[in-house]
N, C-alpha and C positions, 0 to 999 in steps of 0.2 A: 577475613571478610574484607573485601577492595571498600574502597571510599565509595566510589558509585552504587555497590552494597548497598550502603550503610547508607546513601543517600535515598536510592528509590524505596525502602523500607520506612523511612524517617519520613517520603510525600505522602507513601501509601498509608501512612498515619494522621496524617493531613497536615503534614507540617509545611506549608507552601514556599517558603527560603529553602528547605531541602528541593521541593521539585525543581526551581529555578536554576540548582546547582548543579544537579543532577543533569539538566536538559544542556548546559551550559560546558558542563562538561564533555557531554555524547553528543554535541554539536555537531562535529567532523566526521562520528557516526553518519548520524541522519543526513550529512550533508551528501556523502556516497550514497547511502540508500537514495535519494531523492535525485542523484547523477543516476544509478543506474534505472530508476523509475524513467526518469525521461528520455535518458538514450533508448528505451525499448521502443516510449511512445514519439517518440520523432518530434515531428510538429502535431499531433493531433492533438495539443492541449495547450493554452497560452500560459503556462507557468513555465516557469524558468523554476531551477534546484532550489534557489534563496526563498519563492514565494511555496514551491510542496511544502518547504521544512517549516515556515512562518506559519500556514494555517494550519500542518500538524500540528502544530504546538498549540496554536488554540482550540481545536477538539479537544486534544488532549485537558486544557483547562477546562472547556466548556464540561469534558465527560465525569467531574467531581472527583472521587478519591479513587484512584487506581492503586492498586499493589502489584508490585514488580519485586521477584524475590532477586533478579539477579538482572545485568545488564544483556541477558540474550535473550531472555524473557519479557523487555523492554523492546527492545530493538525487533520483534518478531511481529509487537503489537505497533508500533510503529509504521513498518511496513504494510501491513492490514489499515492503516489509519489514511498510509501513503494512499493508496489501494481507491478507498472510498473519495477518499479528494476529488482524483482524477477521474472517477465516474460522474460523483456526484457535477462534478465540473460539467463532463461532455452531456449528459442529464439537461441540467440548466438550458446548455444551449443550442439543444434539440427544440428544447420548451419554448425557447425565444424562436428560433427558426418557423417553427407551429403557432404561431398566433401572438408571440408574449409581447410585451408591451416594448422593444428595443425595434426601431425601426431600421432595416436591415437593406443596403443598398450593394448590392454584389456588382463590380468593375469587371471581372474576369469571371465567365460562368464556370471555368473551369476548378479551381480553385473551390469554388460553393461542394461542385460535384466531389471534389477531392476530399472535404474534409464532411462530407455526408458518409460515405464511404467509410472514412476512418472512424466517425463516430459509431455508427452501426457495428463497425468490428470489436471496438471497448466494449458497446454495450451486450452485443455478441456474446465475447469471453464470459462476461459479466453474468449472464446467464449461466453460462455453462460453467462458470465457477460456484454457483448456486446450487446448480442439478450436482455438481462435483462434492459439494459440501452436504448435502443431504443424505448422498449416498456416501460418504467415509468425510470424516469432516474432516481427520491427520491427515488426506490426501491433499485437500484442499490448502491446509495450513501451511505443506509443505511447496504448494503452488504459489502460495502468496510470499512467504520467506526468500523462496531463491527468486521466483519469475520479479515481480513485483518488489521486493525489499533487496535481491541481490546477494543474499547472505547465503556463504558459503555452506559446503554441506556438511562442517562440524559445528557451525554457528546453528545450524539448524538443531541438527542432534541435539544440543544442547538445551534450546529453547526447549526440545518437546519431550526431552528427555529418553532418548531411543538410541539407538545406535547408527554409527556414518553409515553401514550397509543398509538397516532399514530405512533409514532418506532416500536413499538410493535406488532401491524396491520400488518405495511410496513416491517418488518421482519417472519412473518410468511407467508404474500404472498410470499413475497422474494424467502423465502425454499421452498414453493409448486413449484414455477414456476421452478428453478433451480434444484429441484430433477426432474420434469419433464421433462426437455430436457436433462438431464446428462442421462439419463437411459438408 
């Protein structure tokens, strides 16, 4: 058993100096999962890699005791954590755009149009990863692991405990279905 093992076992028992260490250690982890998060979203979200991985980590605290038996099992829910951030984000500031109480003075209409656009497409997906997840939720897991968390497709296998061909399957339905209702 690895030390990060032995560590996400040891938080998932509520040992909170284990989570600390554990997170500390898979840093560099989440720190790629959180690069490949944003290279997909471009500019559609004002986080930078440093601020994904920082409020991951406080879900993560906010979410109480989690058990993680292994560190691909970690890193799978991470990415799902990555996931909700950046909706939850464009969400927010929709709600502010709609009436919220940030008074909002747009220089370039263009720009406004531009990142209306992009959010509607998050929230889009976001949808359609929904409808995705009610109808086979391992298809969905497997959309959020590689699209969203970046994790290759033995990293995945791992997490869900399947084989690199059924990742493989379960990511090609994946795409059929979700090009299908995005269209």
């Amino acid at each position: 058993m690895t030390e990060i093992t032995t560590l996400l076992r040891a938080a998932g028992a509520g040992d909170p100096a284990a989570a600390d260490r554990a997170f500390a250690l898979l840093y560099a982890d989440l720190q790629r999962l959180a690069h490949s998060r944003m290279r997909r979203s471009g500019d559609m979200t004002l986080l930078d890699t440093t601020a994904l991985v920082h409020e991951s980590y406080l879900r993560f605290h906010g979410a109480g005791d989690l058990d993680f038996s292994d560190r691909h099992h970690f890193l799978a829910y991470a990415s799902r954590v990555m996931h909700t951030v950046v909706v939850d984000l464009v969400r927010a500031r929709q709600a502010d755009r709609r009436g919220g109480d940030v008074v909002c003075v747009t220089l370039d209409t263009a720009i406004g149009d531009s990142a209306t656009r992009h959010d509607d497409e998050i929230l889009r997906v976001h949808e359609a990863m929904s409808d995705l997840a009610a109808t086979d939720a391992r298809l969905a897991s497997v959309v959020e692991m590689r699209y969203f968390g970046g994790l290759c497709e033995q990293e995945i296998a791992d997490a869900l405990g399947v084989t690199e061909r059924t990742v493989q399957r379960d990511w090609q339905k994946a795409r059929l279905f979700l090009s299908t209702v995005l269209r």
